[in-house]
C-alpha positions as CSV (number, residue, x, y, z in Angstrom):
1,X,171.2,-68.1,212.8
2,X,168.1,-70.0,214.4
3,X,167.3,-73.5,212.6
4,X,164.8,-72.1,210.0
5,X,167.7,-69.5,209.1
6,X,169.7,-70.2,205.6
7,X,172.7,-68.9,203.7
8,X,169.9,-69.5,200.4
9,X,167.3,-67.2,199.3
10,X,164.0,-68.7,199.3
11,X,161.3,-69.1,196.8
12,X,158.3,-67.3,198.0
13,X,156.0,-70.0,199.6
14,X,153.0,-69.8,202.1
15,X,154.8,-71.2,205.5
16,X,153.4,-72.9,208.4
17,X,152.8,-70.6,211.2
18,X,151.2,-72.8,214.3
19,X,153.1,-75.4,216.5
20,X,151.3,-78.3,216.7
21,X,148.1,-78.4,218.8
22,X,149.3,-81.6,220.6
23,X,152.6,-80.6,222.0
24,X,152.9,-80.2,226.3
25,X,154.4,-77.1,226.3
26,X,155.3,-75.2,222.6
27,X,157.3,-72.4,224.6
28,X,160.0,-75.0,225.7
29,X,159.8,-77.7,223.1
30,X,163.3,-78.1,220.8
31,X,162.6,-80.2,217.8
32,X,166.5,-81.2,217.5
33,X,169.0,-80.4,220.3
34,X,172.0,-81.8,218.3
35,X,173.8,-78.2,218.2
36,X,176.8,-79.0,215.2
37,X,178.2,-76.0,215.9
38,X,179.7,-76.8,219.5
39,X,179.9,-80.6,218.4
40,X,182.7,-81.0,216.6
41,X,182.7,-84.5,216.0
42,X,179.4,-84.5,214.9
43,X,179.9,-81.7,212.8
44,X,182.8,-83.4,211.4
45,X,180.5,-86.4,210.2
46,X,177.8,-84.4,208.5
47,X,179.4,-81.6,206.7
48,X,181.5,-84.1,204.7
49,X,178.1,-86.8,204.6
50,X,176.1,-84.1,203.1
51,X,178.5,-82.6,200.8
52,X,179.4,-86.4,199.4
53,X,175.3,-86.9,199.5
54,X,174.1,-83.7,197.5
55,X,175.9,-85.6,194.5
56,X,173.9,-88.4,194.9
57,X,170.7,-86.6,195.1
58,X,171.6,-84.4,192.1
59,X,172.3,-87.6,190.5
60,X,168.8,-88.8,191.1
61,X,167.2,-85.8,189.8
62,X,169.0,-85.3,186.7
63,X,167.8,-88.6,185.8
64,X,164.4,-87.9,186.5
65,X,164.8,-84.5,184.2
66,X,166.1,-86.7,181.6
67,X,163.4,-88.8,181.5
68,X,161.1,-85.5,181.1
69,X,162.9,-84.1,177.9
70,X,165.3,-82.2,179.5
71,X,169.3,-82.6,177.4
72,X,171.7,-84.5,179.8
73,X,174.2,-81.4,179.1
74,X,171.6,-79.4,180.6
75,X,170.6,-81.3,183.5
76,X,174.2,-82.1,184.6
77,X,175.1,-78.1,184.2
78,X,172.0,-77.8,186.8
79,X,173.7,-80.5,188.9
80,X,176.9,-78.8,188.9
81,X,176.1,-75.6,189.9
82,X,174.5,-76.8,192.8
83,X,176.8,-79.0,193.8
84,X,179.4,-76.1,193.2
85,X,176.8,-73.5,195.6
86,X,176.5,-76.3,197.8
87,X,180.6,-77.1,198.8
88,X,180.6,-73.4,199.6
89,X,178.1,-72.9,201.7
90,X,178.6,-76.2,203.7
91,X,182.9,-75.5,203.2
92,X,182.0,-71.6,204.8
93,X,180.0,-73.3,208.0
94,X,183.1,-75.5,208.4
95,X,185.2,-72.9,208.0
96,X,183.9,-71.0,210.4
97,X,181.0,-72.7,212.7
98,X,180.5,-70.0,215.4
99,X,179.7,-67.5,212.4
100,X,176.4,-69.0,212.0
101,X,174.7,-69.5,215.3
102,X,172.9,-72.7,216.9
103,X,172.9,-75.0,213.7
104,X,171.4,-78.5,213.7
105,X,170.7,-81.3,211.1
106,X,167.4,-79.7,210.9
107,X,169.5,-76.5,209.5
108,X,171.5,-78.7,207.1
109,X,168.6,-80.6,205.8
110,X,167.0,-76.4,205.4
111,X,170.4,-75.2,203.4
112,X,170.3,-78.4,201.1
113,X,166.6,-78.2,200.3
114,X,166.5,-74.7,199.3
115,X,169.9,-75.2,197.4
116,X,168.2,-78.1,195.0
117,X,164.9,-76.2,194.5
118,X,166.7,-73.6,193.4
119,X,168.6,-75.2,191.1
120,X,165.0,-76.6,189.7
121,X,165.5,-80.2,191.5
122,X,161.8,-80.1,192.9
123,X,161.7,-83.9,193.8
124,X,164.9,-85.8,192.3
125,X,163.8,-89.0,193.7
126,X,160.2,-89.3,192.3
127,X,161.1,-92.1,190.4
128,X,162.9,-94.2,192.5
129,X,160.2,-93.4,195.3
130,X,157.4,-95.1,192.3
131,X,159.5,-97.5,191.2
132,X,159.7,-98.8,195.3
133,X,155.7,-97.9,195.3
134,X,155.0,-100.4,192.4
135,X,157.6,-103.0,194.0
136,X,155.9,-102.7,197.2
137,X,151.8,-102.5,196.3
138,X,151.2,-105.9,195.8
139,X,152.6,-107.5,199.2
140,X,150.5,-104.7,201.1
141,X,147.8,-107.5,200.9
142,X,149.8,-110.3,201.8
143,X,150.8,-108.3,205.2
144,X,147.4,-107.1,206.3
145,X,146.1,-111.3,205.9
146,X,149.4,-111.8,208.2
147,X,148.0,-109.6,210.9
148,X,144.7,-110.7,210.5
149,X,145.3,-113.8,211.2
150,X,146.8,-112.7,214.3
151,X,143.8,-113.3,217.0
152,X,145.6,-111.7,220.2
153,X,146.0,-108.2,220.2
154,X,149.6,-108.2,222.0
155,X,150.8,-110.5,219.1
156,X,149.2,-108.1,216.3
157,X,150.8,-104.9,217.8
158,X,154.4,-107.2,218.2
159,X,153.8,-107.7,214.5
160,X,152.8,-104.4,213.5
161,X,155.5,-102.6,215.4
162,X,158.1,-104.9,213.7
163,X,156.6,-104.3,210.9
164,X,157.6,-100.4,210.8
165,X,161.3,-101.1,211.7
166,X,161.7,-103.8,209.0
167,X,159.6,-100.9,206.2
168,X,161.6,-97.9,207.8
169,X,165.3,-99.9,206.2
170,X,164.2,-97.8,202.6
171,X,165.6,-94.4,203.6
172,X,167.9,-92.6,200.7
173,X,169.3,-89.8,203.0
174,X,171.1,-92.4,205.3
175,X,174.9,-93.5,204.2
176,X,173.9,-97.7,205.2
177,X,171.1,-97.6,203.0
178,X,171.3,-94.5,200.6
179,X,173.9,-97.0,197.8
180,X,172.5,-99.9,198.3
181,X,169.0,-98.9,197.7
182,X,169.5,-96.7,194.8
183,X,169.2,-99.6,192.1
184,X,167.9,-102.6,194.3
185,X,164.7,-102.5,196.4
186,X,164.9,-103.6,199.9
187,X,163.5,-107.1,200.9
188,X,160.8,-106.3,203.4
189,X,160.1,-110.5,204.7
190,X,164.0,-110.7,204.8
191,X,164.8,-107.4,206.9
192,X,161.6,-108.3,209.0
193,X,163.5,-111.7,209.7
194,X,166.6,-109.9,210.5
195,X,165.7,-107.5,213.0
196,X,167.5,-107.4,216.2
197,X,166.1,-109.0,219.3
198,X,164.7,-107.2,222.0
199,X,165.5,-105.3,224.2
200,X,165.8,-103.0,221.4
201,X,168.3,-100.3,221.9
202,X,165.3,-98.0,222.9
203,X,162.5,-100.6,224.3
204,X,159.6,-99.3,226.2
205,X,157.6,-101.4,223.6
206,X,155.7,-103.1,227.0
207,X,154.0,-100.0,228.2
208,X,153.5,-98.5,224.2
209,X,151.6,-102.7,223.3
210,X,149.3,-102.5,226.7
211,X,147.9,-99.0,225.9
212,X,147.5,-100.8,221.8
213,X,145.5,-103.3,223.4
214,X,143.4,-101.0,225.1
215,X,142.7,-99.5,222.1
216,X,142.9,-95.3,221.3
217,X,140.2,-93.1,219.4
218,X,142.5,-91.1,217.4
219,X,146.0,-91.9,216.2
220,X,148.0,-89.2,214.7
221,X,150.5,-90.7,212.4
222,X,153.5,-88.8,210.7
223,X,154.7,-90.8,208.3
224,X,158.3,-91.0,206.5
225,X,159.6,-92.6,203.0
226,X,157.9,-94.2,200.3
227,X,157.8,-97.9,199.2
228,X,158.1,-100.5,202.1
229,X,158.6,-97.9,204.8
230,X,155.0,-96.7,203.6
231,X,153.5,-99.3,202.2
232,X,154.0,-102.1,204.3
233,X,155.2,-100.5,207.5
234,X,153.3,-97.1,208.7
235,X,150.1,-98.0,206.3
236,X,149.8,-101.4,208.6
237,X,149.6,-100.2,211.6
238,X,147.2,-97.1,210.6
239,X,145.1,-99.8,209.4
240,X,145.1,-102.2,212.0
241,X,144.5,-99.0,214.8
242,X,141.8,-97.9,212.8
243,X,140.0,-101.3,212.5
244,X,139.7,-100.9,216.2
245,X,137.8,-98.4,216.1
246,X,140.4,-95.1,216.0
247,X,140.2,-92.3,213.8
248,X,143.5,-91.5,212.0
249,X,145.3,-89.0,210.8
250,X,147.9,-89.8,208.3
251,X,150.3,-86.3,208.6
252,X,152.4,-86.2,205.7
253,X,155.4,-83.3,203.9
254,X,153.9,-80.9,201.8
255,X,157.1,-80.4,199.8
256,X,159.3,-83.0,198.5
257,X,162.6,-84.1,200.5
258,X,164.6,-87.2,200.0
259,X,162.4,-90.3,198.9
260,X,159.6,-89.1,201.7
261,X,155.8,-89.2,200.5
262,X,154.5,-86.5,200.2
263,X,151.3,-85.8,201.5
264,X,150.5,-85.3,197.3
265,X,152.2,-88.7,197.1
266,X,150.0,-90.2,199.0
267,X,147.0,-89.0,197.7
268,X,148.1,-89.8,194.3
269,X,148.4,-93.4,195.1
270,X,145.7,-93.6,197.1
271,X,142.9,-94.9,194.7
272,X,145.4,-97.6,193.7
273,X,146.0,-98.3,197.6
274,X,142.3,-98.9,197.8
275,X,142.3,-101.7,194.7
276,X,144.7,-103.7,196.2
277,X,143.7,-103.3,199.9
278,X,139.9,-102.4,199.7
279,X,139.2,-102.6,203.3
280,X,141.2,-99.3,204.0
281,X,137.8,-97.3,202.1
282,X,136.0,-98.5,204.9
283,X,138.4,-97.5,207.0
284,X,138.4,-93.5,208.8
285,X,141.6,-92.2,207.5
286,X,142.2,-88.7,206.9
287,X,145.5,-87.6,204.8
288,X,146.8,-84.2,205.4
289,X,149.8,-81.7,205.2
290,X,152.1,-81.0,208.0
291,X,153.1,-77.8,205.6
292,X,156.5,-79.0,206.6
293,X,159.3,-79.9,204.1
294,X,162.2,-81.5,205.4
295,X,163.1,-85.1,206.2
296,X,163.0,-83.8,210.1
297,X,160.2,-82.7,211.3
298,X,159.8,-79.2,213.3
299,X,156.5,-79.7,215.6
300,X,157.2,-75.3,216.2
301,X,155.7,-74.8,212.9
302,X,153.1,-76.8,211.0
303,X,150.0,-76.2,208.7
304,X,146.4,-75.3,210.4
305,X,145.4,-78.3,208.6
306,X,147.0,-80.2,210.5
307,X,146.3,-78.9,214.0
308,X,142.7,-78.7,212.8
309,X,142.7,-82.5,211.9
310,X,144.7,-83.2,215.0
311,X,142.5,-82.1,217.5
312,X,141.7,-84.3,220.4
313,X,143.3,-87.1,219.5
314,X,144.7,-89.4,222.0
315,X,148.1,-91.0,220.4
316,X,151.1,-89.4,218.4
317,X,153.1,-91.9,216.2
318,X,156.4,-90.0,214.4
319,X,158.0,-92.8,212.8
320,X,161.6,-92.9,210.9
321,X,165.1,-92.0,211.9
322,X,164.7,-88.1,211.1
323,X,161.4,-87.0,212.4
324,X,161.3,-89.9,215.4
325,X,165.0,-90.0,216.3
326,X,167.2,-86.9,215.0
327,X,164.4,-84.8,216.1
328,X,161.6,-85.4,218.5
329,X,163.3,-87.9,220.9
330,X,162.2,-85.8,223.6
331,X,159.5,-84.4,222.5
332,X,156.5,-83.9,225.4
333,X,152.8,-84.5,223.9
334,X,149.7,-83.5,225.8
335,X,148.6,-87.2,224.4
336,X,150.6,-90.5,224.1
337,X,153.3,-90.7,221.5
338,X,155.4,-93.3,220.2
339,X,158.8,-92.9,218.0
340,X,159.7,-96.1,215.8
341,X,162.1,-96.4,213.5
342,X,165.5,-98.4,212.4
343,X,168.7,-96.5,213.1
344,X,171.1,-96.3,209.4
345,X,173.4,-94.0,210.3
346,X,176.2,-94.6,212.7
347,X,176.9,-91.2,214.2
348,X,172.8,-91.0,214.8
349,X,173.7,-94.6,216.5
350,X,176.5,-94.4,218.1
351,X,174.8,-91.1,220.1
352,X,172.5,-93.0,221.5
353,X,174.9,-96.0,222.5
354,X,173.8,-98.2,219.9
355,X,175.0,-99.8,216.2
356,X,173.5,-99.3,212.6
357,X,170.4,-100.8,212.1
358,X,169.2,-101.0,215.4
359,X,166.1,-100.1,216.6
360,X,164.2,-97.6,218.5
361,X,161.1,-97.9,220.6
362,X,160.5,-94.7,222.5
363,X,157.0,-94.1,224.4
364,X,155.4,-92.2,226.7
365,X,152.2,-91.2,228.6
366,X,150.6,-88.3,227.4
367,X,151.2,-85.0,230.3
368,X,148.5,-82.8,231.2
């Protein structure tokens, strides 16, 4: 069974066909080469993760039906019966791994998605990813004065860079922050203060903050959760490229996963992103659909949107844990690419040598 394969029937949906215009070589690329079925230790950590998570998620999203008008008794039988669908279908791939081929997180994350949709939980954290969107707003200001004011470009990308590691802690599909985050909001100034001192446990931040202060002409930016991670991380950065003088193109999910924005998200908030921040109108910023749907991201398939959008540009940013780290590591771009994000999951840190909440800085020159 490849990655894309599930156990779950799928809803008929138009799929992305194209691998992204951008990558080095699409006949060799591997979006995740963590293979759970011949690591047992690391299938030993997510089977049990994702069967402990689902109820979490289904948690989420019969709260969200509730508030809608559907009866609790209703919404919890839903939430059951997935969760009941979902312990045997993860219990049979424990049972018995080799029965199911090459199977990543990329796979998992594929079996749980299909599992909630179609058990009707569409997007079970919409309102904790609003309620972290209305937290978050009004500081967006506060942090674009803060780079302003920043008159060396070296310092600005420092800040801006720091920026995305301290916004990327808001992630509900990793065990350090999935708990704590689920009634609190994340302090974005405090994390921002906390964050470990380089060398960061991936650093090639020298070579990625000489090419920022030469400037590039068009940033491709794949972008992961809502609220700070958003908000006052990724949107930052996009902004502070584009003011000098890059076109961008903000890549978002077309279907929901997890507390991700959507690329519907985004344009949803987007009119209210402008109020508070108006010099983003002025600003060349295009927002468009990977066509993907998971909280990785596989570069094999993705909308013609996209490629058509990402055409000739010069930089690739893939930011967060999932798209940047669990997949994509090693990814090999035609252009520049950067992956950024904070590490909150042990086994995802311990595999690369390092401790929850570190964070990664991975960069490299575009190959012809």
């Amino acid at each position: 069974m490849s990655d894309s394969a599930s156990p779950v029937v799928r809803a008929p949906e138009a799929k992305p066909t194209e691998p992204f215009c951008l990558l080095a070589d699409p006949d060799s690329y591997v979006a995740c080469d963590w293979d759970l079925t011949v690591d047992h230790a690391g299938r030993a950590h997510w089977v049990p993760f994702f069967r402990e998570h689902i109820r979490t998620i289904t948690g989420a999203g019969v709260a969200a039906a509730v508030a809608r008008g559907e009866a609790i008794e209703s919404a919890r039988d839903r939430a059951q019966a997935c969760c009941d669908e979902f312990d045997r279908v993860f219990l049979a791939y424990e049972a018995n791994p080799a029965a199911h081929g090459r199977v990543t997180i990329l796979t998992l994350d594929d079996w749980r998605d299909n599992l909630l949709r179609k058990h009707g939980f569409i997007d079970a954290f919409i309102d904790l990813k609003n309620r972290e969107n209305e937290k978050m707003l009004p500081l967006l200001p506060k942090v674009c004065r803060s780079i302003d004011a920043l008159t060396d470009p070296l310092d600005a990308a420092h800040a801006v860079i720091r920026g995305v590691f301290a916004g990327n802690i808001f992630d509900m599909g990793a065990k350090a922050t999935a708990a704590l985050f689920m009634g609190n909001s994340p302090d974005f100034f405090q994390t921002l203060d906390a964050l470990p001192k380089r060398p960061w446990l991936i650093d090639q931040y020298d070579d990625f903050s000489a090419q920022l202060a030469r400037g590039y002409s068009h940033c491709v930016f794949f972008i992961d959760n809502a609220g700070s991670d958003f908000l006052l991380g990724a949107l930052p950065v996009m902004r502070w490229l584009a003011m000098r003088g890059a076109k961008i193109t903000l890549a978002a999910n077309e279907h929901p996963t997890l507390n991700d924005m959507t690329v519907h998200d985004v344009r949803a908030w987007w009119d209210r992103i402008l109020d508070v921040e108006p010099s983003l109108a002025r600003l060349p910023i295009q927002l468009v659909s990977t066509g993907t749907a998971e909280p990785l991201i596989d570069l094999s398939l993705v909308s013609a949107e996209l490629n058509r959008a990402s055409a000739g540009a010069d930089l690739v940013v893939i930011e967060g844990m999932g798209r940047g780290v669990e997949s994509n590591l090693n990814a090999r771009f035609r252009c520049d690419a950067a992956n950024l994000a904070m590490l909150k999951d042990e086994a995802v840190a311990a595999r690369h040598g390092g401790k929850v909440f570190d964070v990664v800085c991975r960069f490299r020159k575009g190959e012809s």
